[in-house]
Structures are given as C-alpha cells and as structure tokens.
C-alpha positions in Angstrom: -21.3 16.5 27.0 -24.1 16.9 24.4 -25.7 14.0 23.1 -28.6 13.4 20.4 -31.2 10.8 21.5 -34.3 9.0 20.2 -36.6 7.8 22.2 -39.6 5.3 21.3 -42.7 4.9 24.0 -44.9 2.6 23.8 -48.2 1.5 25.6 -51.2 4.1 26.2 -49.1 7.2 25.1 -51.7 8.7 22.6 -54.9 10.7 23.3 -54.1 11.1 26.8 -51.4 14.3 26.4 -48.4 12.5 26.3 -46.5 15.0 23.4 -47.7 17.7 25.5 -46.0 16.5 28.8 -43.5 15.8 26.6 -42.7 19.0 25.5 -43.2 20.7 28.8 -40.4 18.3 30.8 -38.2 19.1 27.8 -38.3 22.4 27.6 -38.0 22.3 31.8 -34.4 20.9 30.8 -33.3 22.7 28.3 -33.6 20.6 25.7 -34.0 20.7 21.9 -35.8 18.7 19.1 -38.7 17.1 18.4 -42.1 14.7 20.0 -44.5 13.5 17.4 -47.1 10.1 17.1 -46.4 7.6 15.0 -49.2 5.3 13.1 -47.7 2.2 15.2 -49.7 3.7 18.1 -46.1 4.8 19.7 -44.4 8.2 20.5 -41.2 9.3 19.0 -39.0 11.6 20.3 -35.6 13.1 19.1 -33.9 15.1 21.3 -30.3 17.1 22.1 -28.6 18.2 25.3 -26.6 17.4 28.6 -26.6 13.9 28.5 -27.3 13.9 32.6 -30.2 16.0 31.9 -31.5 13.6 29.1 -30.9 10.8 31.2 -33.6 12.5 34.0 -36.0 13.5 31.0 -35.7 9.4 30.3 -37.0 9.1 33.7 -39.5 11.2 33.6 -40.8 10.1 30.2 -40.8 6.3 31.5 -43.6 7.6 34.1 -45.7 10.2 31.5 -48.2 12.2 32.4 -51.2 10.2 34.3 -53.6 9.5 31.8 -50.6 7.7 30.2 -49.8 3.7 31.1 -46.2 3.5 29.4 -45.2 0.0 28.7 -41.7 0.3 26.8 -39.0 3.5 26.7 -36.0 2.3 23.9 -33.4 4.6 23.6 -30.7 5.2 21.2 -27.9 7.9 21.5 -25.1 8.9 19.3 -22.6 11.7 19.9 -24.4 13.2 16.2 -26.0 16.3 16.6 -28.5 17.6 14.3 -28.7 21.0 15.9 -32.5 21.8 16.4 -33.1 25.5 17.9 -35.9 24.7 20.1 -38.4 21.8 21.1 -41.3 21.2 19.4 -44.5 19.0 18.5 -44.8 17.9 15.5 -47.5 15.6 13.3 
C-alpha cells in the first residue's frame, strides 16, 4: 500500500551530505517527494511509496551517510498522497 511520510532528522545532518544520501537511498527505492534543510539545524523529508520500502528507507536514514551523527528520526504517515513525480532536493 502507498503511504505519504514525513520524516524529521535531527543531530549532525547538515554540511556533511546528508540530502544527498538522502536522495540517492530514495531514489534506490523508488520513491517520490522531497529532502530539504530547515533553519532549526534539522532535515525534512516528505516522501511517497510502498510503505515496506519506506519503512527500510527509515532505516537507512536513522544511520545517514558517515559524516552524519543522527540523534532523532520522527515520523509521521498518513494514507494522503500528494502525488510528487520524482524525488528531489530542495532549499
């Protein structure tokens, strides 16, 4: 079933290529939607798809790349789509 999620990290998730890994596991899954920094020193991330596969992209984004030292992943999902086309970074 397809789900829409968003996901907040936070910890040492900017300036060490954290929206890039980002966008690479995402687009490794098949997911859609969006990664972009926030001024709180967090990442946000919306994202659409299988919800097993977002559930493993969770996983993956709780570890980062290894520059990264995440500290918190909260996630909310809703059966809501919004429909994005492709997965993106965004400022």
């Amino acid at each position: 079933m397809k789900i829409h999620a968003v996901i907040t990290v936070s910890g040492l998730v900017q300036g060490v290529g954290y929206r890039y890994f980002t966008y690479k596991k995402a687009n490794e899954y098949g997911l859609t939607g969006y990664v972009k920094n926030l001024p709180t020193g967090e990442v946000l991330c919306e994202v659409e798809g299988d919800e097993g596969l977002i559930n493993e992209f969770i996983k993956d984004l709780r570890i980062g790349p290894v520059m990264a030292r995440v500290r918190d992943v909260y996630v909310e999902k809703s059966n809501v789509l919004q429909g994005y086309r492709n997965f993106e970074i965004t400022f």
